[in-house]
N, C-alpha and C positions, 0 to 999 in steps of 0.2 A: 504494500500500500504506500500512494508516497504520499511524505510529507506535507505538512499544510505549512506556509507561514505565520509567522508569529510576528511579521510587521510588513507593511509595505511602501519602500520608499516613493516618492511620489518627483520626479523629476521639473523642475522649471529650465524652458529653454525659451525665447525672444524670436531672436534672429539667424537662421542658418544660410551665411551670408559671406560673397567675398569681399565685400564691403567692411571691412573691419570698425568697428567702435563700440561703444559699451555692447553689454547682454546681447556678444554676439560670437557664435560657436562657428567656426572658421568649414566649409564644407567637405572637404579632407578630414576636419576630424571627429566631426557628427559622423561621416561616413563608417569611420574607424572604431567610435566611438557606442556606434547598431550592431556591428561586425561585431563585438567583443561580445553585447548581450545574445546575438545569435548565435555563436561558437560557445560560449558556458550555457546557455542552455534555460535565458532568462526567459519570461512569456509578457507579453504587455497586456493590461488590462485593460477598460474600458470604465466608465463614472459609472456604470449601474451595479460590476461585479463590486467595486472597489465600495461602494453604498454599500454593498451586500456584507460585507467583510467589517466595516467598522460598525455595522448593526451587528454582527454574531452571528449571523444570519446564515452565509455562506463562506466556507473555507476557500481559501487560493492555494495556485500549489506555492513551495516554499521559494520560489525564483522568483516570484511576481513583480512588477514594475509597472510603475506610470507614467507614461512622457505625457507630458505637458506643455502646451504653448500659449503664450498670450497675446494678445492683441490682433493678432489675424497677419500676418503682414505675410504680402506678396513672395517674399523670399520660400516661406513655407512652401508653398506649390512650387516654385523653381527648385530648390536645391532639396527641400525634406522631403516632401511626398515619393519621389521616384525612392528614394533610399528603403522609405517603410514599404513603401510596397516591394523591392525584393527581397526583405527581410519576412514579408508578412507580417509586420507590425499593424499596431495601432495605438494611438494618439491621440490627445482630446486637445481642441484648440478653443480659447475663452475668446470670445468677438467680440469687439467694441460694433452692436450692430447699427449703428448709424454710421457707420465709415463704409461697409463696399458698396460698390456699384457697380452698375451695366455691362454690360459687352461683350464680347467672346473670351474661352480661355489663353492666356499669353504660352509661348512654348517653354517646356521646363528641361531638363535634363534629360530625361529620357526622348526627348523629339530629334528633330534635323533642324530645327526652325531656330530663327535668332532668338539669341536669351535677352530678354529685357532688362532694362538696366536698373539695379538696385541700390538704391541709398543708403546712406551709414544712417545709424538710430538716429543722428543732429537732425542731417539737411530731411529723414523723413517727419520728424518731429516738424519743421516748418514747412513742409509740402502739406502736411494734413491741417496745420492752421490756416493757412492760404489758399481753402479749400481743394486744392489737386492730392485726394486722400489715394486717388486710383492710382497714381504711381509709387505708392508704397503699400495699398491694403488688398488683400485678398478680394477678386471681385466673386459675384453671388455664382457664375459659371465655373468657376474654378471649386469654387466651396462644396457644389452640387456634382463635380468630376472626384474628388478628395472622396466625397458619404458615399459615392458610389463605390469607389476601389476600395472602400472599409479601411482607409489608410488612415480618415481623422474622422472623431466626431466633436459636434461642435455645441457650444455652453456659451452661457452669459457672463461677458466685462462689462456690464453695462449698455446705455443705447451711448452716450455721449462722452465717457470714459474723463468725467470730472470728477474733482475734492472738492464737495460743494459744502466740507466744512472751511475749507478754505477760502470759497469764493461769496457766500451765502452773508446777507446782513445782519440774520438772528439764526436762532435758533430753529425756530417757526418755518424761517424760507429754508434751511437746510432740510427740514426734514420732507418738505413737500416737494421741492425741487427733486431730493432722492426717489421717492414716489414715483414720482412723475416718469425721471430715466428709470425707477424699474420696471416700471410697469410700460413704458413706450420698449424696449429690451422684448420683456416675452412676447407683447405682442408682434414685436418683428420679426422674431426668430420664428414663431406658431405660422405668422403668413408664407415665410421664406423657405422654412422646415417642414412643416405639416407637424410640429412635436416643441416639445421647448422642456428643460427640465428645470427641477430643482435645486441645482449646482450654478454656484455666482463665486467669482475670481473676482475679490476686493481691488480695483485700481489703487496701483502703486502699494497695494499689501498693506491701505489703511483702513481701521473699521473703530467702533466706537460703538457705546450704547444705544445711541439713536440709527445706526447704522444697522446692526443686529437688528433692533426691532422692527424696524421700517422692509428691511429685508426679508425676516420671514411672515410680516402680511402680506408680502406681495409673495409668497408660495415658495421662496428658499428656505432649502436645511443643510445643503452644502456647501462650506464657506473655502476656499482657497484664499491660502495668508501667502507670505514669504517669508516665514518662520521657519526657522531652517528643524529640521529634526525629521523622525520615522510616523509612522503610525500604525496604532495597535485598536484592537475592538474595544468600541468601549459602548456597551449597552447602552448605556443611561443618557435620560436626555433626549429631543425632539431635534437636534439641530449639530451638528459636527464640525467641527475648526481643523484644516487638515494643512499640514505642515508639508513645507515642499523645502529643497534643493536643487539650488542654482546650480547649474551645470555651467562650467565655465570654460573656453576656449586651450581647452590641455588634451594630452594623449587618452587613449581608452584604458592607459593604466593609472590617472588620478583618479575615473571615473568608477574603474572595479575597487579603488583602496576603501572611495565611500560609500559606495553598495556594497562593500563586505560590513562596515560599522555599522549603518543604515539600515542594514536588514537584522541587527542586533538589539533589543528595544536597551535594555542595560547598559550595554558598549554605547549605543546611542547616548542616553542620556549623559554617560559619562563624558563622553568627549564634546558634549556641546557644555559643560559643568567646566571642564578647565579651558576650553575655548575660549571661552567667555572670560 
């Protein structure tokens, strides 16, 4: 019989991109870096088994993994999606769903067709303020090429991907403003998906009491932080706080040092205890 895990690390990756700058994994080593989980013999999960698992609910086996992406960006279809799809992977990616738009799929790596040109985190950060989000965001054709090949499935960062404790005049505007993107979010996703689930990716890994609350009336209970650590079952409770790790622009052998700690809930906590 094999083994069940006893935690399951949950991956954050950005940008799979030869655009180098921050939260951004270089394509050679994302490559190298699938390769490794493929060759030991790792399995990627999906938000419903991984639901399953920190309810109690359903065992994984002991290799289990979560890649994760955030914000949608273009480079995912160019340079990650071909990767998982010849690993047979899968992926969850968090959408900022007021950013893609229109048009046909661009060519990715596995095509003949020119590769589109991709932005570093800066200049795509000011191409989506100055509204031209489509030269850096996943457009809805690509999105719907990705749920096909089972290579990503796709969750809520919001519709508008703001800190509207930051930006908000009281207390009052912030919480209705949040309302408002999360409830504009499912509904886009439900129009765009035919489905929308219960899993919300905190922009920029912020959240607060009014944050929480506001979040599950509008029908979440899975929260993605950027809290770095493992995760183990934990029954209790209506709502789950799920810790991830950043994955950063290194070989597939930094990547198996903390997926061996990672998948250790103990060793885990210990080493985020003298990190710190």
């Amino acid at each position: 019989m094999k083994r069940s895990a006893r935690a399951v690390p949950v991956l954050m990756y950005h940008h799979v991109s030869t655009s180098p700058g921050m939260i951004t994994v270089s394509p050679a080593h994302f490559a190298a870096q699938m390769a490794y989980l493929a060759e030991t013999g790792y399995r990627t999960i999906g938000a419903q088994q991984l639901a399953g698992f920190l309810a109690g609910e359903e065992p994984v086996p002991q290799k289990s993994v979560v890649l994760s992406f955030d914000d949608g960006y273009l480079d995912n279809w160019v340079h990650a999606h071909p990767v998982l799809r010849r690993h047979g992977f899968t992926a969850i990616c968090f959408l900022v769903s007021g950013w893609p738009g229109a048009g046909a799929p661009r060519a990715n790596t596995s095509d003949a067709g020119e590769l589109p040109r991709l932005l570093n985190h800066h200049d795509g950060a000011l191409a989506i303020e100055a509204g031209h989000a489509d030269d850096v965001i996943l457009r809805w054709s690509e999105i719907d090429a990705m749920r096909r090949a089972g290579t990503f499935e796709f969750h809520s960062h919001t519709h508008e991907h703001v800190r509207w404790d930051r930006v908000a005049g009281s207390r009052e505007e912030k919480r209705a403003s949040l309302r408002d993107d999360l409830c504009a979010a499912r509904a886009t996703l439900y129009a765009r998906l035919g489905a929308v689930s219960d899993h919300l990716c905190w922009p920029e890994g912020y959240y607060d009491d009014d944050y929480r609350d506001i979040a599950l009336d509008a029908g979440f209970r899975h929260f993605y932080t950027c809290d770095a650590g493992t995760n183990v079952t934990r029954r209790e409770g209506v709502e789950r706080s799920i810790n991830r790790l950043e994955v950063r622009d290194r070989p597939a052998s930094w990547l198996a040092s903390r997926l061996w700690v990672h998948s250790r809930p103990a060793l885990s906590r210990a080493y985020l205890r003298i990190k710190r």
